[in-house]
C-alpha positions as a printed NumPy array, in Angstrom:
array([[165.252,  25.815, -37.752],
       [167.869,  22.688, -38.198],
       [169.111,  24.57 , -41.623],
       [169.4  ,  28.159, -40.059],
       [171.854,  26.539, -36.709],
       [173.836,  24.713, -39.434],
       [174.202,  27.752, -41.578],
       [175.474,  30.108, -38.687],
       [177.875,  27.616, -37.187],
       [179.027,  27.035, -40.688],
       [179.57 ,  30.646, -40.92 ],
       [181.102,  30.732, -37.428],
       [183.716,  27.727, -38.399],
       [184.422,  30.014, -41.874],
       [185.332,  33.011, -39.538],
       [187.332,  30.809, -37.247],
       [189.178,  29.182, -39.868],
       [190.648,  32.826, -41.665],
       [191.51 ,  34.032, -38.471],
       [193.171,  31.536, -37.191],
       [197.259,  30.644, -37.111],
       [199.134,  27.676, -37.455],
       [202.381,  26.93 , -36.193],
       [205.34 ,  24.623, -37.067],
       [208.649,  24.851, -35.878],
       [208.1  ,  28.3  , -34.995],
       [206.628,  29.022, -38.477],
       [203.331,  30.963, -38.271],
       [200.475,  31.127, -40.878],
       [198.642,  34.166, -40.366],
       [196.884,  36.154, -42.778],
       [198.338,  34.354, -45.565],
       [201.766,  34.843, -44.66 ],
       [204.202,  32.771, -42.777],
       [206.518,  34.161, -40.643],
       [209.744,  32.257, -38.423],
       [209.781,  34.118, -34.674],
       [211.509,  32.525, -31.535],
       [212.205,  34.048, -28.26 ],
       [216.237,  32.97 , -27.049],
       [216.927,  33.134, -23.339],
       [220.154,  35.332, -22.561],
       [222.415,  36.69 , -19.808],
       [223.746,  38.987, -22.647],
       [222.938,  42.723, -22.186],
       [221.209,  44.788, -25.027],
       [224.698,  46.328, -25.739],
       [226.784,  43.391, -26.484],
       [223.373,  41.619, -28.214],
       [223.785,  44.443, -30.719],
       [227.712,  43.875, -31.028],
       [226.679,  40.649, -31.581],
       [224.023,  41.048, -34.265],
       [226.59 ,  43.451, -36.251],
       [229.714,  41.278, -35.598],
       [227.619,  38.582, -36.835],
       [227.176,  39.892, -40.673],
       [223.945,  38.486, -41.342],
       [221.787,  41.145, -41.651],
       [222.255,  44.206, -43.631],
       [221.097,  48.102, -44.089],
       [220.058,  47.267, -40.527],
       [218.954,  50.178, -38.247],
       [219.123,  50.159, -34.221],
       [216.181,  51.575, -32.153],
       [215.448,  51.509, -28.386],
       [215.217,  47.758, -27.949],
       [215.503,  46.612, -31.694],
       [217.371,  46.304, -34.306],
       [215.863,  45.502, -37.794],
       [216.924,  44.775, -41.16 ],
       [217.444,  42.344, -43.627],
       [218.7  ,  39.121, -43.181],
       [221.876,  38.181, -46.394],
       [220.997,  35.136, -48.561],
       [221.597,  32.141, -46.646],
       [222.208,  28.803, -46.817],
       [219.499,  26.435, -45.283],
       [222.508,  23.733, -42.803],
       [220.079,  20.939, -43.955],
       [223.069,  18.212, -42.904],
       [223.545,  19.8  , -39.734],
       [219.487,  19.019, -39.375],
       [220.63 ,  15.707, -39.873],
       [219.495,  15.262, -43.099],
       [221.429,  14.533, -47.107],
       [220.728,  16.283, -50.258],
       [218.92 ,  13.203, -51.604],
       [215.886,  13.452, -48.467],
       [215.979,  17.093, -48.547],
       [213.387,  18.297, -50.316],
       [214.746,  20.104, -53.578],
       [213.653,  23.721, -52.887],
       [215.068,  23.745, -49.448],
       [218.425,  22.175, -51.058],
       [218.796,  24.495, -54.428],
       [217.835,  27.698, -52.792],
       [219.442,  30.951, -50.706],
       [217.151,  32.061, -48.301],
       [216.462,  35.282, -47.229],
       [214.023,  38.152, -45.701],
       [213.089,  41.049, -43.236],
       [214.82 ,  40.641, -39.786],
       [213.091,  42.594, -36.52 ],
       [215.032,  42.02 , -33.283],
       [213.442,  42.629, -29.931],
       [215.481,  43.032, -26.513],
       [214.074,  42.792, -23.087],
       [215.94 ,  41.495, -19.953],
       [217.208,  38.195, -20.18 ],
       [215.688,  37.616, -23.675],
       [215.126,  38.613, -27.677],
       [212.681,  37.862, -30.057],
       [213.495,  37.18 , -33.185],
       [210.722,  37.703, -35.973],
       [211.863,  36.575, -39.872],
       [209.256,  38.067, -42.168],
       [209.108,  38.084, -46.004],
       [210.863,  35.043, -46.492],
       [212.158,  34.578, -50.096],
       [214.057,  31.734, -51.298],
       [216.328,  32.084, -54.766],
       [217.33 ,  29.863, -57.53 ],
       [220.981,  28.593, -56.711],
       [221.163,  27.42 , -60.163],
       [219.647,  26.464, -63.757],
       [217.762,  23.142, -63.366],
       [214.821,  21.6  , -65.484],
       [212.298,  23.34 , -63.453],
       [213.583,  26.836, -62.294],
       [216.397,  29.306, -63.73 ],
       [219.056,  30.638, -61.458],
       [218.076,  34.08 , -59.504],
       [214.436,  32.97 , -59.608],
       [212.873,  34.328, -56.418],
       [209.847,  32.753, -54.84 ],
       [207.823,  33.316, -51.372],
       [207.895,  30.313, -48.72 ],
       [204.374,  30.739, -48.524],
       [204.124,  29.06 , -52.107],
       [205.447,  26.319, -50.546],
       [204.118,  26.18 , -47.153],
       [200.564,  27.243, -47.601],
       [197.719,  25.28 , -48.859],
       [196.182,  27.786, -51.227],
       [194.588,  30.615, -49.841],
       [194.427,  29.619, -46.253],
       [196.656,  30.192, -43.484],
       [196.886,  26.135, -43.005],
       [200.221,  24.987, -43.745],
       [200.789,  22.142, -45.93 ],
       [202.247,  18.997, -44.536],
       [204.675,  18.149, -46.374],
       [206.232,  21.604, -45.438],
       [205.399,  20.906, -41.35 ],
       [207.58 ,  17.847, -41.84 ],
       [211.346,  18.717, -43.129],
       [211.031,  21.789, -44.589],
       [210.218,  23.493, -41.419],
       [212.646,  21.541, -39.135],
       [215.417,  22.322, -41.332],
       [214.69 ,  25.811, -41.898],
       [213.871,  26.097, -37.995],
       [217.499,  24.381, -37.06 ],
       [219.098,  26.515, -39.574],
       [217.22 ,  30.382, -38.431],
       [217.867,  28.823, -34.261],
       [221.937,  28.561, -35.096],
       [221.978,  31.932, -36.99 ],
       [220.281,  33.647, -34.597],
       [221.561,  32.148, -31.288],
       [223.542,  34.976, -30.665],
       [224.535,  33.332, -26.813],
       [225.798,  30.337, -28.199],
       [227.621,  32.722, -30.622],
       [229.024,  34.791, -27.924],
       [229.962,  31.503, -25.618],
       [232.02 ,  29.998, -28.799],
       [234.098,  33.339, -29.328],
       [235.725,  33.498, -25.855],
       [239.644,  32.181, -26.644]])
């Protein structure tokens, strides 16, 4: 009787454990995939959020649809000083790669979502471990092998940096309140 109640809440746990997410820094693990999303307050209205977004020339072969805009996000740069940290603490595949991926934009009043899917990193440059263009998924680096857990040492820096660097891109307010001259 003792065996068969350990057996089903093992199986129960199992379950539990592949279905669940994990979250970082507005990283989520789900279904073996991360995935960056935040929601940014905004007095902005969907019309200049869009001027925004294309003024902004991060994204491109974007496409516009009742309350989103979608498409994919240019190689970028990950602002690991502005994070606060140096090239020497920064972990070197944060450091020596362009980040990119799939961009959906959501509008409702007084907010957007911002959802960063796919997210590939490439190669800056030849170094003893990778050649230059090499493209690889984040989840190689923030997943612990077939689980959506994600690894630790990608909760600590990793994730902050890459958090600080999606939250300035995408902050299209704070982009809107530094263009007024």
């Amino acid at each position: 009787m003792k065996v068969k109640i350990l057996l089903v809440l093992t199986f129960i746990l199992i379950i539990f454990d592949t279905s669940a997410q994990d979250t970082s820094n507005n990283f989520v693990a789900e279904n073996n995939f991360v995935f960056w999303q935040k929601v940014f307050e905004t007095d902005l209205t969907e019309i200049e959020l869009i001027t925004l977004v294309k003024e902004s020339g991060f994204l491109e072969n974007y496409q516009i649809e009742e309350n989103k805009i979608y498409g994919n996000l240019k190689p970028i740069d990950a602002d690991f000083k502005g994070a606060g940290f140096s090239e020497m603490v920064c972990p070197m595949y944060i450091a020596r790669s362009f980040f990119d991926g799939f961009v959906i934009i959501e509008f409702k009043e007084n907010r957007y979502r911002v959802t960063l899917k796919n997210i590939m990193l490439t190669q800056k440059y030849d170094d003893g471990l990778s050649k230059e263009g090499e493209r690889t998924t984040l989840e190689t680096f923030a997943l612990k092998n077939g689980q959506n857990v994600m690894k630790s040492a990608f909760v600590k820096n990793p994730s902050f940096i890459l958090n600080f660097t999606f939250s300035n891109i995408f902050n299209f307010t704070k982009l809107a309140e530094d263009d007024k001259w």
